[in-house]
N, C-alpha and C positions, 0 to 999 in steps of 0.2 A: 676645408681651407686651412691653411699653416697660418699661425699667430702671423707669421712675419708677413704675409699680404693682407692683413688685415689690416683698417682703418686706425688711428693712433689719436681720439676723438679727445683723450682727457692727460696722455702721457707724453712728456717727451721722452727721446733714444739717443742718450751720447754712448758717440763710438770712440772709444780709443783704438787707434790705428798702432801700431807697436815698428812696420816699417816703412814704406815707400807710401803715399797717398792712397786712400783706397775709396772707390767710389762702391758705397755701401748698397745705394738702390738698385745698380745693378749687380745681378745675384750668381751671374756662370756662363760661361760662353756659351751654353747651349739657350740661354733664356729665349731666344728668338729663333732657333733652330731643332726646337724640339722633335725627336720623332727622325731626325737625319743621322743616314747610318754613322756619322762620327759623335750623334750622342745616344749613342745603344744605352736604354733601361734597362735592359733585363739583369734581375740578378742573379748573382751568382752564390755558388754554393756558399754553407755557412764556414767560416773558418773553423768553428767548431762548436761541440753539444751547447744549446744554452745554459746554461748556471740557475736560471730560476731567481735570480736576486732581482730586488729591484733598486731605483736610485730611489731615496727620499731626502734628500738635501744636499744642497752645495755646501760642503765646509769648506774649503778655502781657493784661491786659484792666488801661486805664489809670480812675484815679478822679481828680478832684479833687475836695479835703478843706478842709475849716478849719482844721487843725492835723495836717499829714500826718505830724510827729512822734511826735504824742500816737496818732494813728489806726496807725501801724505797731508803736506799742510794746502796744499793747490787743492788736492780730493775733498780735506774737509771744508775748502772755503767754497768750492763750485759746487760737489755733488751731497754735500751731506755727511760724509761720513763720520765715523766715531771711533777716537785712536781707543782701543781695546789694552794696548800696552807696547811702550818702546826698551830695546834693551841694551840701545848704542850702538845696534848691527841691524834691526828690522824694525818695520813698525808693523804691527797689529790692526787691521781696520778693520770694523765692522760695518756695513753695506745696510745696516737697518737688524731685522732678527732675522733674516734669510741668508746671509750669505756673510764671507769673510776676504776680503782681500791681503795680503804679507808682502808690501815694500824693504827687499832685502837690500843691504849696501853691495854693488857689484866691485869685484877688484879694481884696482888702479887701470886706467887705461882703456879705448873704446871699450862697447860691448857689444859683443860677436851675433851674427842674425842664428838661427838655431838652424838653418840650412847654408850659410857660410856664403850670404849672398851679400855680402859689405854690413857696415856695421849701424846699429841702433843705440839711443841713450836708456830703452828698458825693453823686457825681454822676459814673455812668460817661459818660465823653467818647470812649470808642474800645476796640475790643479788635483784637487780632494775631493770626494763623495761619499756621502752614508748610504752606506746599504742596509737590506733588511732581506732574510734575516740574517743576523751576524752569531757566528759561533766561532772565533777564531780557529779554530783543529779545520774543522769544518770546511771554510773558508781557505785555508792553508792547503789542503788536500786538490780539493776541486780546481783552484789554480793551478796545482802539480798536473795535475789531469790533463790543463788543456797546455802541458809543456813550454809556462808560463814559472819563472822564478820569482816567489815573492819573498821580499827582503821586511821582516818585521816593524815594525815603528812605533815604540807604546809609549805612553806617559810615564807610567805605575801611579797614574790616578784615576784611572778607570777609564782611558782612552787606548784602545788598539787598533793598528790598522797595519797594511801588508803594500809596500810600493812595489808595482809591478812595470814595466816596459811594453808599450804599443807597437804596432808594428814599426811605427817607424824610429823607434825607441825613445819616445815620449814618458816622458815619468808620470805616470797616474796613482793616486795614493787614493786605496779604498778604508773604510774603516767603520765603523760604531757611531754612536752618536753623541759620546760624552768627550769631543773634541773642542770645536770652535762652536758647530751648533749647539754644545752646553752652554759654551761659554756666553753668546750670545743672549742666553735669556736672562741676564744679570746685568743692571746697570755697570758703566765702566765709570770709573774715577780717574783715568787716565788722563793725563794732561799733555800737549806736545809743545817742546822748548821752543819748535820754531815759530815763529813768527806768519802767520795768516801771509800770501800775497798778495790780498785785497779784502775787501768788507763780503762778508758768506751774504751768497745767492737766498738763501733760506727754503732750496730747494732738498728735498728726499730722494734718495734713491731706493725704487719700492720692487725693481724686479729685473731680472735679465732675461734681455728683448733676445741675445746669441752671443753666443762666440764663434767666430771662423775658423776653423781648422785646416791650414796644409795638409797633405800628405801623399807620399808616391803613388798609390793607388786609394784611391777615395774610393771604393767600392770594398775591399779588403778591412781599410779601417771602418768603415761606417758596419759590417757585419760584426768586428769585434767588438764594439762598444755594445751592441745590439745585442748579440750572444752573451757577453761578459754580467753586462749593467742593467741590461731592460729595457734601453734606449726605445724608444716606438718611433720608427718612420713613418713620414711623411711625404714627400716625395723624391723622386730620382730625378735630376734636371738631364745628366747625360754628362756632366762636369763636377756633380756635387750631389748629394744628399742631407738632407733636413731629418735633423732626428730631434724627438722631445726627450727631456731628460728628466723626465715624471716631473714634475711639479715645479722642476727648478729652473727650467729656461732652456732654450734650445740651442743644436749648433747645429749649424753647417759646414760637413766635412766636403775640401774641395781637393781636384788633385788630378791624378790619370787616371784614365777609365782601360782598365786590361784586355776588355771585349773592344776597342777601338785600335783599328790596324797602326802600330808604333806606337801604343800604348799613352797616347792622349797623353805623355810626359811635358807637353807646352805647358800644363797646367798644373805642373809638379813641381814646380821650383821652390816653392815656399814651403816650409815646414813648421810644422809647430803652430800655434796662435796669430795672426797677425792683428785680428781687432776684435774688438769684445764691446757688445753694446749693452746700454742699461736704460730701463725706463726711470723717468724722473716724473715727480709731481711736487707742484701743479704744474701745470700746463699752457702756454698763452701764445702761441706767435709770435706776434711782436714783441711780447714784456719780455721773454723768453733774450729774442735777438736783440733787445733794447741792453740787458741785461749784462751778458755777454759782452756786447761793444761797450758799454762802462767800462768794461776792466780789461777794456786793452783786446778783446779776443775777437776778430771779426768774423763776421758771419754772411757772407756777401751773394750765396747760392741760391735761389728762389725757383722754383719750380711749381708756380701754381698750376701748369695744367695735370699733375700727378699728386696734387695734394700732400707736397711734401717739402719742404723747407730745411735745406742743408749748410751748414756752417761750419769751414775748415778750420781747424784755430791750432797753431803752433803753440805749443807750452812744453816747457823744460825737456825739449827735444820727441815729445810725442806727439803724436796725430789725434785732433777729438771733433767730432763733428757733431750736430745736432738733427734731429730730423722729427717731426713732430706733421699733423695732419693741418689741415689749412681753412 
């Protein structure tokens, strides 16, 4: 059974939605139509040799924002977070010791959806992964191999990594592990000038429940990640594919299925990221939605016969919902 149909007994899941509302419980058009010839399983070939690497950490997953100030001071008062360092143009978040998030300032003016489907106020641009093992020559080659160009990325402090393009020309940045996962094992001393939106939930943010992936053919990219990174699948819906990404949380890639006559493209519009969920502790129900509605953010979704409790909540132009067990 995949994490994500599993019971959520001790943790809640806020989803940031990035465009249009998105109803997180349900998982793929074919969820109810399994097995019918417009959601063909079967897979397809690999796009190419696997690499043998595997993922062992999220280092970062980058956003641009409309006010990456105001959008890291919300993260630290609702989910926990810990500004790692601001530089006037990004802020640094740390997610606990597992993961890193980078609210970048976006240009003047809307910001554009990453499939040009009207416009959002934030917009994942890229995320990062440690692999293992890492020899950069090594690593550099083997990407050449699978005619794949990787653009270098180093610190010169003992951080390297190689930004490579997905199929659907997604920026994925691979690297070592003396990036943000170094950095994270060091208390931060950071402080952030803005100003809290409200009094901190005093809740954590202890893991990532998914991220959603667009992409034109969700069969194509769900292999290159798999080939590339080590991804382990989990299941094929017919719409989408659930892959784990070792130890660091999962995603589901959604999109057109190739083997489906006119290539299941209804399902390909979106590109890029649209919402990314996290587990939170502690965990309560009600304190939870009690919580929540104090500051303003309602939570008005109940779903007791599915043992899952959902809450829309508009904030500085993104989408976050809550979902917890009942």
């Amino acid at each position: 059974m995949s994490r994500l149909m599993k019971p959520f007994p001790v943790f809640c899941v806020l989803t940031l939605g990035l465009m249009t509302p998105v109803s997180a419980s349900a998982q793929g058009r074919c969820m109810t139509t399994y097995g019918a010839p417009a959601c063909n399983t079967t897979d397809i070939a690999p796009v190419f040799a696997p690499t043998g690497w595997k993922t062992v950490a999220l280092d970062h997953v980058t956003f641009e924002v409309a006010d990456y100030k105001k959008e890291a001071a919300f993260y630290i008062a609702v989910m926990g977070w810990t500004l790692r360092r601001d530089d006037g143009k990004q802020a640094v978040m740390d997610l606990g010791n597992w993961g890193t998030v980078i609210f970048k300032q976006a240009s003047s003016g809307p910001t554009s959806s990453a499939g040009g489907n009207g416009t959002r106020r934030a917009v994942v641009t890229s995320f990062g992964f440690v692999i293992e093992p890492w020899d950069a020559k090594t690593v550099d080659a083997e990407l050449r191999k699978r005619g794949l160009t990787p653009v270098a990325d180093n610190d010169g402090r003992g951080f390297e990594s190689f930004h490579v393009k997905d199929p659907d020309g997604f920026d994925l940045q691979i690297g070592n592990a003396n990036g943000h996962a170094r950095d994270r094992k060091t208390p931060s001393t950071a402080k952030l000038s803005e100003p809290l939106p409200f009094q901190p939930t005093g809740w954590k943010t202890v893991w990532l429940d998914h991220l959603s992936f667009g992409a034109k053919n969700y069969k194509a990219s769900a292999s290159f990640y798999r080939n590339l990174l080590g991804w382990k699948p989990t299941y094929d819906e017919g719409s989408q594919h659930e892959l784990m990404i070792g130890e660091a949380g999962d995603i589901i890639i959604r999109g057109g299925n190739p083997l489906v006559a006119g290539g299941g493209q209804g399902d390909a519009t979106r590109r890029g990221i649209d919402h990314i969920s996290f587990g939170i502790a502690p965990w309560d129900t009600d304190g939870v939605k009690n919580e929540l509605e104090k500051r303003g953010l309602k939570a008005p979704l109940v779903f007791p016969s599915r043992g899952i409790v959902t809450s829309t909540l508009s904030v500085l132009g993104s989408m976050i919902s809550t979902f917890g067990s009942t």
